[in-house]
ZADO-1210 file (C-alpha; in nm, 4 decimals, padded with zeros to 6 digits):
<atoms>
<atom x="-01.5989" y="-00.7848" z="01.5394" code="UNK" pos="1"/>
<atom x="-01.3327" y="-00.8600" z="01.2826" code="UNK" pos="2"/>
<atom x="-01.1002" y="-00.5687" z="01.3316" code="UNK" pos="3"/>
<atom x="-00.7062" y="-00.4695" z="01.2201" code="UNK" pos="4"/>
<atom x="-00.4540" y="-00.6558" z="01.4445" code="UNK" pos="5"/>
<atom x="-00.4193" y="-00.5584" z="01.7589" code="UNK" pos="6"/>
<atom x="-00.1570" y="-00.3052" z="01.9126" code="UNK" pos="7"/>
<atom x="00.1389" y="-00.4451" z="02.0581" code="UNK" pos="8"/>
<atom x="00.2300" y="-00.1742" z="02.2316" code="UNK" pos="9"/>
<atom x="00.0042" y="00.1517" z="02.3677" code="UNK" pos="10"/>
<atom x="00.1755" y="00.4966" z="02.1977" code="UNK" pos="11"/>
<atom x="00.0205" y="00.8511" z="02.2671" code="UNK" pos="12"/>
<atom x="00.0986" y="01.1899" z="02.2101" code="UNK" pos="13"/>
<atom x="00.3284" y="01.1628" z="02.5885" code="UNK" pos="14"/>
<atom x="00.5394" y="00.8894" z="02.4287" code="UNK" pos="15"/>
<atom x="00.6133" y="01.0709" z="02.1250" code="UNK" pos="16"/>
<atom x="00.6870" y="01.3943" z="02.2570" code="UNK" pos="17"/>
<atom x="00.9730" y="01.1907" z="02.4935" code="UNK" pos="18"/>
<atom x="01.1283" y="00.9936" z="02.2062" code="UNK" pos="19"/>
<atom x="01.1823" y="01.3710" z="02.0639" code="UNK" pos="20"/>
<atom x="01.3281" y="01.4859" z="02.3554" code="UNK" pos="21"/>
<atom x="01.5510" y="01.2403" z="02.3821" code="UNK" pos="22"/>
<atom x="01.6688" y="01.1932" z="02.0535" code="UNK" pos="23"/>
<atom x="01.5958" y="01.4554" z="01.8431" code="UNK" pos="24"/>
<atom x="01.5246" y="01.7809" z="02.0395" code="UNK" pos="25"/>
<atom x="01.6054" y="01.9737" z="01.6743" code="UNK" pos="26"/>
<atom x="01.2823" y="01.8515" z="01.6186" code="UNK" pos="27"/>
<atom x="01.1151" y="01.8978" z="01.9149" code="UNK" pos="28"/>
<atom x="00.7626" y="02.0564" z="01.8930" code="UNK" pos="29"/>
<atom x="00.5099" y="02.1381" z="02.1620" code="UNK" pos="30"/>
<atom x="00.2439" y="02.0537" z="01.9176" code="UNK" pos="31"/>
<atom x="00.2267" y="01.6679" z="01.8449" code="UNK" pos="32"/>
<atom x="-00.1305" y="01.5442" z="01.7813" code="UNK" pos="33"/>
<atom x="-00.2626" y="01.1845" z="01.6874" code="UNK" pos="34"/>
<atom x="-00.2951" y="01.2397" z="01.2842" code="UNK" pos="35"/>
<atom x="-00.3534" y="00.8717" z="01.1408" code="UNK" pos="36"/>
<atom x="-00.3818" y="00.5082" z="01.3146" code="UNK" pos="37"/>
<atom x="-00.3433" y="00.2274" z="01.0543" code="UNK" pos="38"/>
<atom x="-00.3072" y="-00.1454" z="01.0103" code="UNK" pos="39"/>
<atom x="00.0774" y="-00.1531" z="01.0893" code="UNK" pos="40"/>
<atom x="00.1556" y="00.2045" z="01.2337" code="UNK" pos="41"/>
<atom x="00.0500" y="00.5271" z="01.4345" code="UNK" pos="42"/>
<atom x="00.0976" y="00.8769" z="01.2981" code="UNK" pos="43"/>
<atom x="00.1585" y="01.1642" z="01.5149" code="UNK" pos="44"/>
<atom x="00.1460" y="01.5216" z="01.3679" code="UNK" pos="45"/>
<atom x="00.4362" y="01.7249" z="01.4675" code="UNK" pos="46"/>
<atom x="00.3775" y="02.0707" z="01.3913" code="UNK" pos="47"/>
<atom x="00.2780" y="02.2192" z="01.0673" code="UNK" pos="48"/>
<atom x="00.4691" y="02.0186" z="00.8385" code="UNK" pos="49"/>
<atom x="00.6542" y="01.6940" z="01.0051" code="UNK" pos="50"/>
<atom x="00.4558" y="01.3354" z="01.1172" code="UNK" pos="51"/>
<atom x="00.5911" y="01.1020" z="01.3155" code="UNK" pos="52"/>
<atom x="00.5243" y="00.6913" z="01.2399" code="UNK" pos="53"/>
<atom x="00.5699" y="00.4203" z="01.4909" code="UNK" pos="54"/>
<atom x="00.4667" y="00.0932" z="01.4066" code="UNK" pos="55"/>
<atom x="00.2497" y="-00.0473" z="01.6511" code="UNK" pos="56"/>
<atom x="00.3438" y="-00.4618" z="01.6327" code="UNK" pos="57"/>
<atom x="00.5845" y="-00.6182" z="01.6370" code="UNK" pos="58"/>
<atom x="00.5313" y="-00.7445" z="01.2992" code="UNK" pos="59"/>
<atom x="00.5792" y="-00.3933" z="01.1661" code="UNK" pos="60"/>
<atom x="00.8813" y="-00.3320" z="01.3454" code="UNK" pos="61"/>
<atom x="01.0964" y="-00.4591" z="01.0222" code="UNK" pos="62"/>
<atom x="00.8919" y="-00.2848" z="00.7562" code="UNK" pos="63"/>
<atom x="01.0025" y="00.0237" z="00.9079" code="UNK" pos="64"/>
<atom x="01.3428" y="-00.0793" z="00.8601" code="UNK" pos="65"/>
<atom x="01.2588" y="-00.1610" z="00.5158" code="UNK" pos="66"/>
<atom x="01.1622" y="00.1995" z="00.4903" code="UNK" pos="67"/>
<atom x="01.4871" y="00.3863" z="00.6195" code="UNK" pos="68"/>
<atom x="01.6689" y="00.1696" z="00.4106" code="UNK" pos="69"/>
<atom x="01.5294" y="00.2259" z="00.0688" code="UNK" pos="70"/>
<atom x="01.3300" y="00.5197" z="00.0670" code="UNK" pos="71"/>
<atom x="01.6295" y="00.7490" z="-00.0203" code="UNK" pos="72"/>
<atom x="01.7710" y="00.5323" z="-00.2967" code="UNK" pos="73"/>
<atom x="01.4152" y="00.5361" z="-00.4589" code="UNK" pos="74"/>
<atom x="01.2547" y="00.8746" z="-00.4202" code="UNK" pos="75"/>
<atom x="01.5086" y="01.0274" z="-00.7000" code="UNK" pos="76"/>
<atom x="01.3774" y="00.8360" z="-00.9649" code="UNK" pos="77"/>
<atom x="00.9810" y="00.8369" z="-00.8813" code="UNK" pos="78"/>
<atom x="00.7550" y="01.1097" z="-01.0510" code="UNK" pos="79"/>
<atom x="00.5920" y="01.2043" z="-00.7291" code="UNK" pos="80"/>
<atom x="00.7163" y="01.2440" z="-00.3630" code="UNK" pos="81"/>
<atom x="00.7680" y="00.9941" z="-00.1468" code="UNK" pos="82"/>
<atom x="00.8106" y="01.0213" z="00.2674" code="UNK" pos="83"/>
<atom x="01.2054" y="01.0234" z="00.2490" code="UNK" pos="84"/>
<atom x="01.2467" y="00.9593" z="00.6337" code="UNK" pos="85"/>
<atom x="01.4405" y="01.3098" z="00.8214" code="UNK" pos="86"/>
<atom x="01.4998" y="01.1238" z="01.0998" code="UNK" pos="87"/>
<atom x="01.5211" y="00.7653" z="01.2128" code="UNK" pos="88"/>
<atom x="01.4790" y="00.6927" z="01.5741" code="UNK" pos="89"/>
<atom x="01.5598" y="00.4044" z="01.7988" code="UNK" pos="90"/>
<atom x="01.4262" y="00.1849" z="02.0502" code="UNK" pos="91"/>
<atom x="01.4160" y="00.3476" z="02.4055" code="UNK" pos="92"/>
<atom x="01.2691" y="00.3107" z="02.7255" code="UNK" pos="93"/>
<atom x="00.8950" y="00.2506" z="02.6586" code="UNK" pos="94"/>
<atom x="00.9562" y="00.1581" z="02.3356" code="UNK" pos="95"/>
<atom x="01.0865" y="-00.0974" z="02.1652" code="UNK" pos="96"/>
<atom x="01.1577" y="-00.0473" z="01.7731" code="UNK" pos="97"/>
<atom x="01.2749" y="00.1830" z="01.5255" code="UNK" pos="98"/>
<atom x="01.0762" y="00.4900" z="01.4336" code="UNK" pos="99"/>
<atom x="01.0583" y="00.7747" z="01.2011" code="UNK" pos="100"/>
<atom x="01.0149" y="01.1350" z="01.1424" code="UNK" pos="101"/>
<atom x="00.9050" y="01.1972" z="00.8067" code="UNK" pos="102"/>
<atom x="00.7853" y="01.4716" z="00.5892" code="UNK" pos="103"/>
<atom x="00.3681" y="01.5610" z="00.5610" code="UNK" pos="104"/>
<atom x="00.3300" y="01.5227" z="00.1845" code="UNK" pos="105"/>
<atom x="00.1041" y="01.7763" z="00.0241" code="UNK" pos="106"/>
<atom x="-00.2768" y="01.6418" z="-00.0562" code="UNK" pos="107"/>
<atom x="-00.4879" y="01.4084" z="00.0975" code="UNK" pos="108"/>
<atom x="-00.5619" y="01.0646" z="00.1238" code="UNK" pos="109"/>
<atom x="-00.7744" y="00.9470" z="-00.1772" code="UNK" pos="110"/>
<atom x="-00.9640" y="00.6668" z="00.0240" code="UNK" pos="111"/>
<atom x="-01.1701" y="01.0242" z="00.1469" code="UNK" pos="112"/>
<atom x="-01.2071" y="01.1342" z="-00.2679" code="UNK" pos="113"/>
<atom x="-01.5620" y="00.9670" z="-00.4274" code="UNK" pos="114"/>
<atom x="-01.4254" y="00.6863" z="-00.6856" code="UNK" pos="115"/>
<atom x="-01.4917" y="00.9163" z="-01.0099" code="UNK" pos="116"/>
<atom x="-01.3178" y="01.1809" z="-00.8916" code="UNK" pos="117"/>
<atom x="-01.0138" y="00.9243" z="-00.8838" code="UNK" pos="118"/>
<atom x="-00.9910" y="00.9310" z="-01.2842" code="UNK" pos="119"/>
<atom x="-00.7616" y="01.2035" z="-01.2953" code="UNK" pos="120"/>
<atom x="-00.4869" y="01.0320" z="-01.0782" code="UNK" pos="121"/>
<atom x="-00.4768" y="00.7321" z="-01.3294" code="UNK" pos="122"/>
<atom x="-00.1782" y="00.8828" z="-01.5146" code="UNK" pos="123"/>
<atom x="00.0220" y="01.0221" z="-01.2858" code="UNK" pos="124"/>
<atom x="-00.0190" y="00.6837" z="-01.0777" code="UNK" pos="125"/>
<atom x="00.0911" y="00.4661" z="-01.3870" code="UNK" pos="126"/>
<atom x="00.3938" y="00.6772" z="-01.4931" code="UNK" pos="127"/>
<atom x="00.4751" y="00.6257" z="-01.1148" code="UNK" pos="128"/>
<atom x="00.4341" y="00.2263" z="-01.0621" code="UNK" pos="129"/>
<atom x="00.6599" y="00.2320" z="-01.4595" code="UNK" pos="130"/>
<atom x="00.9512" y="00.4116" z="-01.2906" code="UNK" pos="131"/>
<atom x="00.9542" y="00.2408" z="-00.9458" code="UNK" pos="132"/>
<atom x="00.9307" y="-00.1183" z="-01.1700" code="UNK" pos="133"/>
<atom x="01.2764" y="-00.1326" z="-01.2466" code="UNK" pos="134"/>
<atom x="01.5435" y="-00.4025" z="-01.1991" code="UNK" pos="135"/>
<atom x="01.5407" y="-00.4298" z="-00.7769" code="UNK" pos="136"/>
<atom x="01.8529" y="-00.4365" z="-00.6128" code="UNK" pos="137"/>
<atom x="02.0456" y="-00.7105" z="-00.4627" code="UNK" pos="138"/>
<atom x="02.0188" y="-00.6553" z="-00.0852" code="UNK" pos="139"/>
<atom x="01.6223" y="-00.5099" z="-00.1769" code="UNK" pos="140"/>
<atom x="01.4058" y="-00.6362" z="00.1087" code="UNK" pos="141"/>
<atom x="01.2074" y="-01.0039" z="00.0932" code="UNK" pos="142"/>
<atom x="00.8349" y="-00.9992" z="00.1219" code="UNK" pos="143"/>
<atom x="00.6721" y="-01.2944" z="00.2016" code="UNK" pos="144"/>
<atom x="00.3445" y="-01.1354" z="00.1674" code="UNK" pos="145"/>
<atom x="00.3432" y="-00.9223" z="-00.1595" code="UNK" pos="146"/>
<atom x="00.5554" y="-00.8989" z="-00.4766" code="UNK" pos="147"/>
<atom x="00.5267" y="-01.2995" z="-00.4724" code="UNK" pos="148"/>
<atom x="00.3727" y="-01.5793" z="-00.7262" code="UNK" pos="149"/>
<atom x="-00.0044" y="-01.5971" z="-00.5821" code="UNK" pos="150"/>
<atom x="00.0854" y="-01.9700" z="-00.5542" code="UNK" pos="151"/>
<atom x="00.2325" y="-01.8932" z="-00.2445" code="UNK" pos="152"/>
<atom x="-00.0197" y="-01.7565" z="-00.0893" code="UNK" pos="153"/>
<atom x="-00.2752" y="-01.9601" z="-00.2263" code="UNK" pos="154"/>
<atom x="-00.4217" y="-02.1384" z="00.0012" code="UNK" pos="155"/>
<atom x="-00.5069" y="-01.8682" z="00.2715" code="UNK" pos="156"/>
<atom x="-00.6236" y="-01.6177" z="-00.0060" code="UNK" pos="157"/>
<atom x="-00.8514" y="-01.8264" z="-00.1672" code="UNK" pos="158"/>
<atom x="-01.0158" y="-01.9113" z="00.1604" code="UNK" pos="159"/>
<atom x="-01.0635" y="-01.5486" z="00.2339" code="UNK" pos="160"/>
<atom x="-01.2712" y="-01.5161" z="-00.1066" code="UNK" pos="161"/>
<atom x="-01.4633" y="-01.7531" z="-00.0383" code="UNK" pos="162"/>
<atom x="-01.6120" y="-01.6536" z="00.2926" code="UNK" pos="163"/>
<atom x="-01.6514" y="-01.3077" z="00.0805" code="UNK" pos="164"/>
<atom x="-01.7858" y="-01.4456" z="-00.2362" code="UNK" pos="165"/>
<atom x="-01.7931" y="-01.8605" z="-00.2724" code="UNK" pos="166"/>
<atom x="-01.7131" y="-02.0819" z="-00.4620" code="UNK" pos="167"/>
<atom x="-01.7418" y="-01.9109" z="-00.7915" code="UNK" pos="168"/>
<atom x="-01.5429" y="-01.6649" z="-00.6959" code="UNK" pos="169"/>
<atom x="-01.2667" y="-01.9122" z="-00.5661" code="UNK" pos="170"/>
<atom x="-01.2738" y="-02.1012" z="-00.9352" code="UNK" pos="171"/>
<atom x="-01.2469" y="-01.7196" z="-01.0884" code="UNK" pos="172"/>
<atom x="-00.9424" y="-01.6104" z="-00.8491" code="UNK" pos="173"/>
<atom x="-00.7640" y="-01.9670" z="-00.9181" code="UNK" pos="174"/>
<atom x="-00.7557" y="-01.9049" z="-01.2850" code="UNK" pos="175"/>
<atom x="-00.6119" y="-01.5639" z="-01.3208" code="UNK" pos="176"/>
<atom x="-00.3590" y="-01.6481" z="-00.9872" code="UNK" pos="177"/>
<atom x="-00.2115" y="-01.9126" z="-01.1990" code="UNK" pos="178"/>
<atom x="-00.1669" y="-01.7039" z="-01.4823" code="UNK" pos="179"/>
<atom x="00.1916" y="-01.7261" z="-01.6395" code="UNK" pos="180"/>
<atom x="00.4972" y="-01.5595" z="-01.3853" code="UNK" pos="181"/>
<atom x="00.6620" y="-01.2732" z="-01.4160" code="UNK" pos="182"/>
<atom x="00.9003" y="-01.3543" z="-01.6764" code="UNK" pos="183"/>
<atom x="01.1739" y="-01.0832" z="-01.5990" code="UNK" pos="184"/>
<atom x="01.3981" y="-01.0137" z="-01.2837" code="UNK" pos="185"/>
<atom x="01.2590" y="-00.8995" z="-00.9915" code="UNK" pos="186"/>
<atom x="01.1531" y="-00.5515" z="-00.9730" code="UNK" pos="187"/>
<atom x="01.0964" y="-00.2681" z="-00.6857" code="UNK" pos="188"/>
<atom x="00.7806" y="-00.3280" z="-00.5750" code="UNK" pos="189"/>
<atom x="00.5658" y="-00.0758" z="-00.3546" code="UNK" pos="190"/>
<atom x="00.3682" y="-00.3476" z="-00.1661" code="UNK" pos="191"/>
<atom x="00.0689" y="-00.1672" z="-00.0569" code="UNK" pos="192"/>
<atom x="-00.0569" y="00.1232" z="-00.3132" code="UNK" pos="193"/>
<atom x="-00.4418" y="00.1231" z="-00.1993" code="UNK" pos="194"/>
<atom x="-00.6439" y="00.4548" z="-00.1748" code="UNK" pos="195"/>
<atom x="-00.5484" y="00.4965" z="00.1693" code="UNK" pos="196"/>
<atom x="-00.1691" y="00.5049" z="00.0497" code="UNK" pos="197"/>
<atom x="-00.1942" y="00.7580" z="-00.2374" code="UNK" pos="198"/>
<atom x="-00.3074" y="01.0986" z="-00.1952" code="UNK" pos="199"/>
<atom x="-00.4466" y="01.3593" z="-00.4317" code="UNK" pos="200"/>
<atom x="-00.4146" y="01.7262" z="-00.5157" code="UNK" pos="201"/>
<atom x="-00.7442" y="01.8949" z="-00.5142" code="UNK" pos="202"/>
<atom x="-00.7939" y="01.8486" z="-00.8852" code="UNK" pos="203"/>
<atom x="-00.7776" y="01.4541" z="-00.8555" code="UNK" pos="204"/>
<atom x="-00.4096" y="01.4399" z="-00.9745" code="UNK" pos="205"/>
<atom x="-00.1935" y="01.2458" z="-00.7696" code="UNK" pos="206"/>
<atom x="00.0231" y="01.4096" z="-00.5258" code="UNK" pos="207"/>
<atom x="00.2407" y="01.1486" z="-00.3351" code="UNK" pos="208"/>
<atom x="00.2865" y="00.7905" z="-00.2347" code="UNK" pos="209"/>
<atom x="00.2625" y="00.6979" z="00.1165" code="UNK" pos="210"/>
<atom x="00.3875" y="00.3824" z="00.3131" code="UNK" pos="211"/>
<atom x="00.6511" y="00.1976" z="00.1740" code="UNK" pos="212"/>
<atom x="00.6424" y="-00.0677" z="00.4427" code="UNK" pos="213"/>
<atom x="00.5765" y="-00.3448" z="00.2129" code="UNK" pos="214"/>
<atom x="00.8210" y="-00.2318" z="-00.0120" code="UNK" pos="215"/>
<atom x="01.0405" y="-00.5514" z="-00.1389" code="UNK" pos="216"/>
<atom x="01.1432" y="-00.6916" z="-00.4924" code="UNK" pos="217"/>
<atom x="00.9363" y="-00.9617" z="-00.6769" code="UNK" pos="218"/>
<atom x="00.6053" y="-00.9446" z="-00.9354" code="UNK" pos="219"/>
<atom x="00.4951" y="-00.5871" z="-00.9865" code="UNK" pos="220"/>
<atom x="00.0938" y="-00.7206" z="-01.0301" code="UNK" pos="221"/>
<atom x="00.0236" y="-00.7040" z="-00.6457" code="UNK" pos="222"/>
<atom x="00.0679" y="-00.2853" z="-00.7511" code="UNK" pos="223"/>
<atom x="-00.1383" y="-00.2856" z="-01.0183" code="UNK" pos="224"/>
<atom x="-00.4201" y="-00.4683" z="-00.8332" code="UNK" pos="225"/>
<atom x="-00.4425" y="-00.0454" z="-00.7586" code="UNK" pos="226"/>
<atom x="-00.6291" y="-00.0800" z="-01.0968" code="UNK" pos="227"/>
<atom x="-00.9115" y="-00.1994" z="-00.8947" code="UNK" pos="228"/>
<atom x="-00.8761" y="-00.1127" z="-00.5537" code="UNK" pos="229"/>
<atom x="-00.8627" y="00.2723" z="-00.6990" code="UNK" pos="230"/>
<atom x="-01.0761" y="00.2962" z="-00.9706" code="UNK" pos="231"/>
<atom x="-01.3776" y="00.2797" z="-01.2058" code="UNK" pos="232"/>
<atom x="-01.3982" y="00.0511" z="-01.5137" code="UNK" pos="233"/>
<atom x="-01.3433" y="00.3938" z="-01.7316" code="UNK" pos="234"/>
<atom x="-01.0521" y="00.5151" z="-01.4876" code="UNK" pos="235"/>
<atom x="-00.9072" y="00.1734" z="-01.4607" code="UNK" pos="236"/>
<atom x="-00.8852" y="00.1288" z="-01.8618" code="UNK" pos="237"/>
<atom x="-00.7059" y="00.5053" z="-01.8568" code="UNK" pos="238"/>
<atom x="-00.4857" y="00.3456" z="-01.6220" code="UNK" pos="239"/>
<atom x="-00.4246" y="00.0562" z="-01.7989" code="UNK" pos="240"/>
<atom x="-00.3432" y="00.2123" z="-02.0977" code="UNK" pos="241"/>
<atom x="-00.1359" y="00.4488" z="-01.9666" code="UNK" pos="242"/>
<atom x="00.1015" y="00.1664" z="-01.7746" code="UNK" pos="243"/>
<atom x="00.1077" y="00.0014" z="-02.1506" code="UNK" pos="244"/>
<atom x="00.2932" y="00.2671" z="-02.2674" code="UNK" pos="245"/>
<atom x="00.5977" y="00.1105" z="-02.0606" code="UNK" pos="246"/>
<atom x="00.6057" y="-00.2241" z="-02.2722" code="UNK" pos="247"/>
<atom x="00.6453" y="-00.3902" z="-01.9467" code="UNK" pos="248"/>
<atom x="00.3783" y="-00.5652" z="-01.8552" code="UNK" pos="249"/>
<atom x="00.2044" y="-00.8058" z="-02.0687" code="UNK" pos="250"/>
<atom x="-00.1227" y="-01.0031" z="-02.0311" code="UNK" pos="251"/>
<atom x="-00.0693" y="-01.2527" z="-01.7708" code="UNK" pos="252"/>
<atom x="00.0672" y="-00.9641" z="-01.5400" code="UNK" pos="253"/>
<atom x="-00.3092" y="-00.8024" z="-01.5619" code="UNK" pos="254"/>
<atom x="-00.4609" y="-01.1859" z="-01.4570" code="UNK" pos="255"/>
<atom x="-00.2626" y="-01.1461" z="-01.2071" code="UNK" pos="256"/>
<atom x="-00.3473" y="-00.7977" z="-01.0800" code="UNK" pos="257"/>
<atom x="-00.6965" y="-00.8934" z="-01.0764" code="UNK" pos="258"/>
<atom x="-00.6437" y="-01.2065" z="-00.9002" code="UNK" pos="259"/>
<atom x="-00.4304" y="-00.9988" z="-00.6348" code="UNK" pos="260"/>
<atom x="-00.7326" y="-00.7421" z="-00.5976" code="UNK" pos="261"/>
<atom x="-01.0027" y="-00.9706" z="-00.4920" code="UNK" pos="262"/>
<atom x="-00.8007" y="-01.1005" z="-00.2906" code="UNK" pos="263"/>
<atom x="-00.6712" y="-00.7965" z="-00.1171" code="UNK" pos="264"/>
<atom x="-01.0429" y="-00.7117" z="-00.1142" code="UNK" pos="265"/>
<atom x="-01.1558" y="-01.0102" z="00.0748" code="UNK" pos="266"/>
<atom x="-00.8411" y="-00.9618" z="00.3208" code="UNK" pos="267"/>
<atom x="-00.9573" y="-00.6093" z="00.3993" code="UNK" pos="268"/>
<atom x="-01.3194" y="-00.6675" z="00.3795" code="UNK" pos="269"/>
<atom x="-01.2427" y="-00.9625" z="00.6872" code="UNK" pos="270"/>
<atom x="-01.0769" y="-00.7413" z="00.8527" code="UNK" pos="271"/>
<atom x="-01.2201" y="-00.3554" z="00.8484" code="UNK" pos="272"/>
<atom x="-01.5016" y="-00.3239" z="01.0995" code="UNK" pos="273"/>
<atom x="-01.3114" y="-00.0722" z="01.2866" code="UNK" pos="274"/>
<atom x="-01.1455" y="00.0892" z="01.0410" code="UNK" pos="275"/>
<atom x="-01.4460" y="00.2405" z="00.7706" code="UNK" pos="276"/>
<atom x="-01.2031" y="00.3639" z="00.4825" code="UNK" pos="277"/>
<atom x="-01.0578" y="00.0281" z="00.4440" code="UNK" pos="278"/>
<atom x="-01.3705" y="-00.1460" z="00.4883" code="UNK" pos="279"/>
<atom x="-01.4884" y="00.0919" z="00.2123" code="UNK" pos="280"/>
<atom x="-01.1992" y="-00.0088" z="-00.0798" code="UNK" pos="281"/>
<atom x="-01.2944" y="-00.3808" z="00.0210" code="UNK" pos="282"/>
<atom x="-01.6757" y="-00.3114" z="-00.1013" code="UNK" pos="283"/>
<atom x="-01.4981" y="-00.1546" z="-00.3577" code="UNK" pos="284"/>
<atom x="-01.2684" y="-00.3711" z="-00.4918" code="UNK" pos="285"/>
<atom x="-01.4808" y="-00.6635" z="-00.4462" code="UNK" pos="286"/>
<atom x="-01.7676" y="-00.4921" z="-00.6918" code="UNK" pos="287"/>
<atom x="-01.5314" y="-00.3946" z="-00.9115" code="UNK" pos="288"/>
<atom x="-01.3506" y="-00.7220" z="-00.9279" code="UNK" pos="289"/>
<atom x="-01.6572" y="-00.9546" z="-00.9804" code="UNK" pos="290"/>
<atom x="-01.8187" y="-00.6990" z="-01.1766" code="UNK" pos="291"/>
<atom x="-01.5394" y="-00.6932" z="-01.4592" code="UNK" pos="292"/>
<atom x="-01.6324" y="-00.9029" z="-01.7890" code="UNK" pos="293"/>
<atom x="-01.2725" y="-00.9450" z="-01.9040" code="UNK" pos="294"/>
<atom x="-01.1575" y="-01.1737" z="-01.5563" code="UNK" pos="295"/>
<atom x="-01.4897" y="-01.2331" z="-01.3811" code="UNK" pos="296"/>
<atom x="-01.6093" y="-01.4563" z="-01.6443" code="UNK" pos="297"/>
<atom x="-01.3440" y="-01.7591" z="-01.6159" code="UNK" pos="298"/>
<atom x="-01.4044" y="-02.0612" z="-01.3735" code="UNK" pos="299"/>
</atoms>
């Protein structure tokens, strides 16, 4: 079974509630409840309108970090909310990293929304990624991961596609990853905006962003592979359009998307079989990927 990485460390509702205690009894609540278990973290609910994250590897440990740091410089110029941390723990007895309290955005995730219900979060979504593009910071976190020229990660990528999709695919992906670089300075980059990271008001519009763990500074097309991970061909050309209106992305940057999307899509797809909304954007975004005549057709 080919599942998300393994816990490092075993966190339950008993943990939780004695980090609180010890820490932050202003925040105390008798009601803390599992809410959300993901790739790099587990989310506790704590009462009505609070969630607790932990990562739960080590390899998470900094991205958390990442995410007390910048969060509050970047949420006042974003569009939509972001989870501005309230609190930021530390390691303790029983456990060994930083942690956060954080606040439960309104909506819901839009990995649980059917794709063409999506369309009406392709706006809002690109008028987000345009304002969190900007110029990054000096001291903005590295990423060795995302944000980077797909040259770097080509070798272990391209692999993954083709044990998804072959050779073809793996001639396809190494034409658009080696599409011109980003020709301007680094910008914020989320890291991570898949369905499972964005969530929706109940008339499709997007509500929030989510997990800012990946957050760093580097190439903004490992966002917009979002345009495939997300959506439709109809949605994704709303989306498209809409992100044009910034003037700051020009062809190459899409190649590049694309490239990042299959590839993200094979990642998830090799490693989902526990987790069925993931597992679902990596059937997604691999049909959507090889199905598109503008990219799929080169190699």
């Amino acid at each position: 079974m080919a599942g998300i990485p393994a816990a490092d460390v075993r966190i339950d509702a008993a943990l939780v509630t004695r980090l609180l205690e010890e820490q932050a009894p202003h925040l105390a609540d008798p009601h803390v409840e599992p809410f959300a278990h993901g790739w790099d973290n587990e989310m506790f609910a704590l009462g009505p309108g609070l969630l607790v994250r932990l990562p739960r590897r080590r390899a998470a440990a900094d991205l958390i970090e990442h995410e007390i740091a910048t969060l509050p410089r970047l949420a006042g110029r974003l569009p939509s909310p972001v989870p501005v941390p309230v609190f930021a723990g530390r390691p303790s007895r029983g456990y060994p990293w930083r942690w956060t309290v954080v606040p439960r955005l309104p909506g819901h995730s839009a990995s649980g929304v059917p794709v063409p219900d999506r369309a009406a979060a392709a706006p809002g979504l690109a008028a987000f990624l345009a304002a969190l593009h900007t110029a990054a910071d000096d001291d903005a976190p590295a990423n060795p991961y995302r944000g980077v020229p797909l040259a770097e990660r080509a070798e272990g990528l391209s692999e993954r596609v083709r044990v998804v999709a072959g050779d073809r695919a793996v001639r396809t992906w190494r034409a658009h990853a080696t599409a011109p670089a980003w020709p301007g300075p680094p910008v914020w980059v989320h890291g991570d905006p898949h369905p499972m990271n964005l969530l929706l008001h109940s008339d499709g519009t997007l509500a929030g962003v989510i997990d800012f763990g990946d957050v760093c500074a580097g190439d903004p097309a490992s966002d917009l592979a979002v345009a495939w991970l997300m959506f439709d061909a109809d949605a994704r050309a709303e989306f498209r359009a809409a992100s044009s209106l910034s003037g700051a992305y020009d062809s190459a940057v899409w190649a590049r998307a694309w490239a990042w999307a299959l590839g993200l899509a094979s990642v998830f797809a090799l490693a989902s079989d526990d987790m069925p909304a993931l597992a679902a954007i990596a059937r997604h975004g691999l049909a959507e990927t090889l199905g598109d005549p503008e990219f799929s057709a080169a190699g």
